[in-house]
C-alpha positions as CSV (number, residue, x, y, z in Angstrom):
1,X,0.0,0.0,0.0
2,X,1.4,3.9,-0.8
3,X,1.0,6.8,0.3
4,X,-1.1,8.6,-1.5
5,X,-4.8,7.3,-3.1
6,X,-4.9,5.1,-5.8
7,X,-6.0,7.7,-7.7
8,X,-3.3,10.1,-6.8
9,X,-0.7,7.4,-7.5
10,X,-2.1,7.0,-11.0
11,X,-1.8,10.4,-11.6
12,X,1.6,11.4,-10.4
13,X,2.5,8.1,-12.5
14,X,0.5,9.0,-15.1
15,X,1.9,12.9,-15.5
16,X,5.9,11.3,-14.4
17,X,5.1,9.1,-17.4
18,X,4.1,11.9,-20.3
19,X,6.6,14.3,-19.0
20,X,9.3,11.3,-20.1
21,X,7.4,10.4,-23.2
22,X,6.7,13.8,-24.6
23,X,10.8,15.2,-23.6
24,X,12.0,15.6,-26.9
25,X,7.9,17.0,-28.2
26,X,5.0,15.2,-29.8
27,X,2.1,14.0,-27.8
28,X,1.4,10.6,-25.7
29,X,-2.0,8.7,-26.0
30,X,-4.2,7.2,-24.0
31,X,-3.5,3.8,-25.0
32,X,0.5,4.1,-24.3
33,X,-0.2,6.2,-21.1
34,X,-2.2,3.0,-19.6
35,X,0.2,0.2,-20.9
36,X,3.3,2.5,-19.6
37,X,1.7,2.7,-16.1
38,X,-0.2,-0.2,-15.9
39,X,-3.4,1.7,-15.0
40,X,-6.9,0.8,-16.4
41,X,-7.8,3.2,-19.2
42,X,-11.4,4.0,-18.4
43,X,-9.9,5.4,-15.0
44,X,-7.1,6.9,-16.5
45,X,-9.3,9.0,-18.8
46,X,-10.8,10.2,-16.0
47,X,-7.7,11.1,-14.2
48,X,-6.1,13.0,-16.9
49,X,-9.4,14.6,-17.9
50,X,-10.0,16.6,-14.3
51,X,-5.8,16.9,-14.5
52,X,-5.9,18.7,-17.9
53,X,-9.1,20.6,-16.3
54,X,-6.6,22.3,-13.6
55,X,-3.6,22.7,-16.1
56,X,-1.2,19.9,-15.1
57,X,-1.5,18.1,-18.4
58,X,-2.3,19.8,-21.9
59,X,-4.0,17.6,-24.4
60,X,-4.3,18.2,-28.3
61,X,-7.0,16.7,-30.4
62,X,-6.8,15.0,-33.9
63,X,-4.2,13.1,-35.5
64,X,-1.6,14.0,-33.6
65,X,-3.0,14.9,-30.6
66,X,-2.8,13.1,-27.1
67,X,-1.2,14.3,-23.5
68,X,1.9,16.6,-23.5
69,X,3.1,18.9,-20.5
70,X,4.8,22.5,-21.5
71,X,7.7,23.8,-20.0
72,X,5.9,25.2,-17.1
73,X,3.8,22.1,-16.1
74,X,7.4,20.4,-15.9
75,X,8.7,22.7,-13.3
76,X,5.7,22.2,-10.9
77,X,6.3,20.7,-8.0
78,X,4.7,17.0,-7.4
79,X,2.4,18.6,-4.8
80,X,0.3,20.2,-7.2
81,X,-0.7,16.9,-8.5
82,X,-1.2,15.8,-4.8
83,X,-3.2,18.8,-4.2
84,X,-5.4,18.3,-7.5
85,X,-6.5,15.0,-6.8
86,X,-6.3,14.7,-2.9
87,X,-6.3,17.8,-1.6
88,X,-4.0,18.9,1.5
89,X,-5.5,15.9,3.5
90,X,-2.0,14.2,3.4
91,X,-0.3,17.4,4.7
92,X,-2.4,18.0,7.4
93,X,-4.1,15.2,8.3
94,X,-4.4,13.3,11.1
95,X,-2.6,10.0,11.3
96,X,-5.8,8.1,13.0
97,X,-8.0,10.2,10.8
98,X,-8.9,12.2,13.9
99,X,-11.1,15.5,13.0
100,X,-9.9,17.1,16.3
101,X,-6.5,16.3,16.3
102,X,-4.1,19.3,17.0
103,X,-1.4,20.8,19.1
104,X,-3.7,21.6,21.7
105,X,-5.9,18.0,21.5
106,X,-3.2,15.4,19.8
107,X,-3.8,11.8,19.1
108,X,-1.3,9.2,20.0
109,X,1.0,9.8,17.1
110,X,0.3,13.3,16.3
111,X,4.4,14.3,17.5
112,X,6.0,11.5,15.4
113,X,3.3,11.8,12.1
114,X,3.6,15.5,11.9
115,X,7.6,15.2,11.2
116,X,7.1,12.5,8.6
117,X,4.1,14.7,7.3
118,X,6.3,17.5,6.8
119,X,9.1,15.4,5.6
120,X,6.6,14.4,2.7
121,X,5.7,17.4,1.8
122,X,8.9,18.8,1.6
123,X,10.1,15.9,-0.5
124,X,7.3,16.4,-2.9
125,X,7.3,20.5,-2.9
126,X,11.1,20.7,-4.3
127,X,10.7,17.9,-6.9
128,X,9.7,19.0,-10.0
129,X,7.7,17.1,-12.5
130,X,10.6,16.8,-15.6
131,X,12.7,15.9,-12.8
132,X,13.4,12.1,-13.7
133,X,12.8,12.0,-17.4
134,X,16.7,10.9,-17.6
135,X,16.4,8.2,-15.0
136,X,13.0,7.1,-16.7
137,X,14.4,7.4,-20.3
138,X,17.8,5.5,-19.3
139,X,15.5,2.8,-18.0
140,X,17.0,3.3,-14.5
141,X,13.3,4.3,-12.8
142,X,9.9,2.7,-13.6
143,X,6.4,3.3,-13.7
144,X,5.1,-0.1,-13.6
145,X,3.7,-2.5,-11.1
C-alpha cells in the first residue's frame, strides 16, 4: 500500500510518465499512457481529464494529438498533482484520521506523524515534475507494477 490514493498514485505516474514520453515533443496517447503505467484506461481518462481541467497536463485533439506537458507544467512541484486530486488531507491530516487532532488536543501519534508529514511534503514541494525524465528514459526508474 502507498502513500497517496490510488487515484493520486495513477496520476503522479501518469503525469511522471508523459513528461518522459513527450521530452524531446510530440504528444502521448491514452493507450501508451495506460500500458506505460499499468493503470486501467477508463480510470485513467478520467484522471487525466480533471488533471488537464486544472492545467497539469495539456492535451491536443486530432491526428496528432494526445497528452503533453509544457515547460511550465514540468517545473511544478509534485504537490500540485497531490493537491489536485487529494487535496491537502496528506499534509495536514491526522494520522488516526482524527477531526480534532491538533497541538492543543493530539492523538497518540500526532508528534511523530507530523515530522514524517512534513518530511513528505517537503520531498514532494522541491521535486519538479521533468525531474526524472533521464532516469525514466535510461530505464534506471519505472512506472510499472
Amino acid at each position: 500500500m502507498g502513500v497517496f490514493s490510488k487515484t493520486c498514485e495513477y496520476a503522479i505516474r501518469a503525469v511522471l510518465f508523459i513528461a518522459h514520453k513527450t521530452a524531446s515533443g510530440g504528444r502521448v496517447g491514452i493507450k501508451e499512457i495506460s500500458g506505460g503505467i499499468d493503470s486501467p484506461e477508463p480510470f485513467l481518462a478520467k484522471i487525466l481529464q480533471d488533471l488537464s481541467r486544472k492545467g497539469l497536463v495539456q492535451s491536443a485533439k486530432g491526428p496528432n494529438g494526445g497528452f503533453y506537458l509544457d515547460d511550465h507544467a514540468l517545473k511544478r512541484p509534485l504537490t500540485d498533482i497531490v493537491e489536485a486530486i487529494d487535496g491537502n488531507g496528506l499534509f495536514t491530516g491526522c494520522a488516526l484520521g482524527l477531526k480534532q487532532c491538533s497541538e492543543i488536543n493530539p492523538c497518540p501519534l500526532h508528534g511523530q506523524f507530523k515530522a514524517i508529514r512534513s518530511e513528505i511534503h517537503q520531498l514532494l514541494a522541491t521535486t519538479e515534475i521533468g525531474k526524472f525524465n533521464q532516469e525514466l528514459i535510461l530505464g534506471i526508474n519505472s512506472l510499472r507494477k
